[in-house]
C-alpha positions as CSV (number, residue, x, y, z in Angstrom):
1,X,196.8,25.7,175.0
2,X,193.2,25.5,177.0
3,X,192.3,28.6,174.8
4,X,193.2,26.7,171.5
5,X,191.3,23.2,172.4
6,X,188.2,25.2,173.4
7,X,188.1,27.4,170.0
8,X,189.0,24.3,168.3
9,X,185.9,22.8,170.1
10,X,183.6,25.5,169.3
11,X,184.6,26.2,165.5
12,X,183.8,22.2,165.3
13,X,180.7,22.6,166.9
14,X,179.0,25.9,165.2
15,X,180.0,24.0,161.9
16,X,178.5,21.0,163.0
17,X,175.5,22.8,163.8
18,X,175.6,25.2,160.7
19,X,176.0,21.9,158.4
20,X,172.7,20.1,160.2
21,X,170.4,23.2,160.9
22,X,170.1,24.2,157.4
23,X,169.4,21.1,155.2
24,X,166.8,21.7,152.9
25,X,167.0,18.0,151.4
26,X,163.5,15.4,151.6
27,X,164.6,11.9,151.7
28,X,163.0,9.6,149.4
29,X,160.5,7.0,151.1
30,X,162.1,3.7,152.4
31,X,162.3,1.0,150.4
32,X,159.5,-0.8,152.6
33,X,157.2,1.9,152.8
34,X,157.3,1.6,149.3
35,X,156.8,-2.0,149.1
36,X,153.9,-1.7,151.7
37,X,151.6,1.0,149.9
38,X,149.3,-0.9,147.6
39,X,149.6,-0.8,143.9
40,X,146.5,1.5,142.3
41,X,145.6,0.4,138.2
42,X,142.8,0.8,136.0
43,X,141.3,-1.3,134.1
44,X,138.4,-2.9,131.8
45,X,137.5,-6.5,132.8
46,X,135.6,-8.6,130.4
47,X,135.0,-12.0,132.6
48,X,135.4,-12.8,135.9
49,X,135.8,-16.4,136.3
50,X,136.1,-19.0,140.0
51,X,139.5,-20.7,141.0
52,X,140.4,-22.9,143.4
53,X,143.1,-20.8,145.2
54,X,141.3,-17.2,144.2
55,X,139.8,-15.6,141.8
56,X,140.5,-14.1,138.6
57,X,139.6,-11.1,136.4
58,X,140.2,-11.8,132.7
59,X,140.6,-8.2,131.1
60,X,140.0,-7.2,127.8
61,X,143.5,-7.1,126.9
62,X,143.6,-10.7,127.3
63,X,145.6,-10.2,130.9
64,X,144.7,-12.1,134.0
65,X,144.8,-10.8,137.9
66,X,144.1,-13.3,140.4
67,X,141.9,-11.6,143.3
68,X,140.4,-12.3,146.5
69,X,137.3,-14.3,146.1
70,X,135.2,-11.3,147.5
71,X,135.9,-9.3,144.3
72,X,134.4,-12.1,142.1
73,X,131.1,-11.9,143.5
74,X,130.4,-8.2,142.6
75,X,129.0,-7.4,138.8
76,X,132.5,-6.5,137.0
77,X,132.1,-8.0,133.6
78,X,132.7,-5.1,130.9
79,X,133.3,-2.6,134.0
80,X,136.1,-0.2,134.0
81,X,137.8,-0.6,137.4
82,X,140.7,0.8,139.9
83,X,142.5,-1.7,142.1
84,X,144.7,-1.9,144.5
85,X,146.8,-5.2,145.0
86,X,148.0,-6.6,148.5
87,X,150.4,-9.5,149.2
88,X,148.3,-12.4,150.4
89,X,149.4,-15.7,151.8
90,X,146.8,-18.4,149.4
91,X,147.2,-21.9,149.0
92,X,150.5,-23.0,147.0
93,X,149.1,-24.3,143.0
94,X,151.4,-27.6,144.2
95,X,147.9,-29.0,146.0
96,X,145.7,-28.6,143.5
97,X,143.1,-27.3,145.2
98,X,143.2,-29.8,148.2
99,X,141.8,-28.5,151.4
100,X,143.9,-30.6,153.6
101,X,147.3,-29.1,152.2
102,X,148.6,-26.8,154.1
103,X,151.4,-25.4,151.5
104,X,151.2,-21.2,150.6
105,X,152.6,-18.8,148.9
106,X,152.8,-15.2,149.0
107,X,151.0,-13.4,145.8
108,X,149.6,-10.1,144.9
109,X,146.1,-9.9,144.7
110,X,143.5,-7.7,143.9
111,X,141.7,-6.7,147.3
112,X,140.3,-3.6,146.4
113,X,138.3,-2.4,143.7
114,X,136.4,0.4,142.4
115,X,134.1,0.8,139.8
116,X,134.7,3.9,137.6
117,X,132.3,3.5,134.6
């Protein structure tokens, strides 16, 4: 009976063993890793223009991107860009633009940009 639990035991184990040692398979990333890595685009911007809660490029499809107010003050207009978008907390549009609210909300903007012609 000993001898039958302990080759029970060992067949279970060497197929165990077998069945983990030689996967082959590559997971897909996790769902956050995903969500984390920034977004990459590229674009043609044909005005930048000043808001009250961020910035925004106007491209010449007639699309808008809100962006940090950094990216407004470089020459973009009529560039062709790569960005990369971030989730930033900014002010919520509920207080119009009044510095003493302190509602926000969670958007993707442009953080990142790079100017390829």
């Amino acid at each position: 009976m000993h001898r039958f639990l302990i080759l029970s035991l060992l067949t279970a184990f060497t197929l165990t063993v077998a069945a983990c040692g030689d996967s082959t398979e590559t997971s897909a990333p996790d769902a956050d890793d995903t969500m984390n890595a920034p977004a990459r685009q590229s674009v043609t911007v044909a005005n930048v223009e000043m808001g009250d809660i961020a910035c925004y490029l106007i491209l010449d499809n007639g699309e808008m991107l809100k962006a940090d107010f950094s990216i407004c003050e470089q020459d973009l207009n009529g560039k062709t860009i790569e960005y990369e978008t971030t989730p930033v907390n900014i002010q919520s549009p509920e207080c119009e633009g009044d510095p003493e609210c302190t509602k926000s909300v969670t958007e993707d903007l442009v953080t990142s940009v790079t100017v390829i012609r």
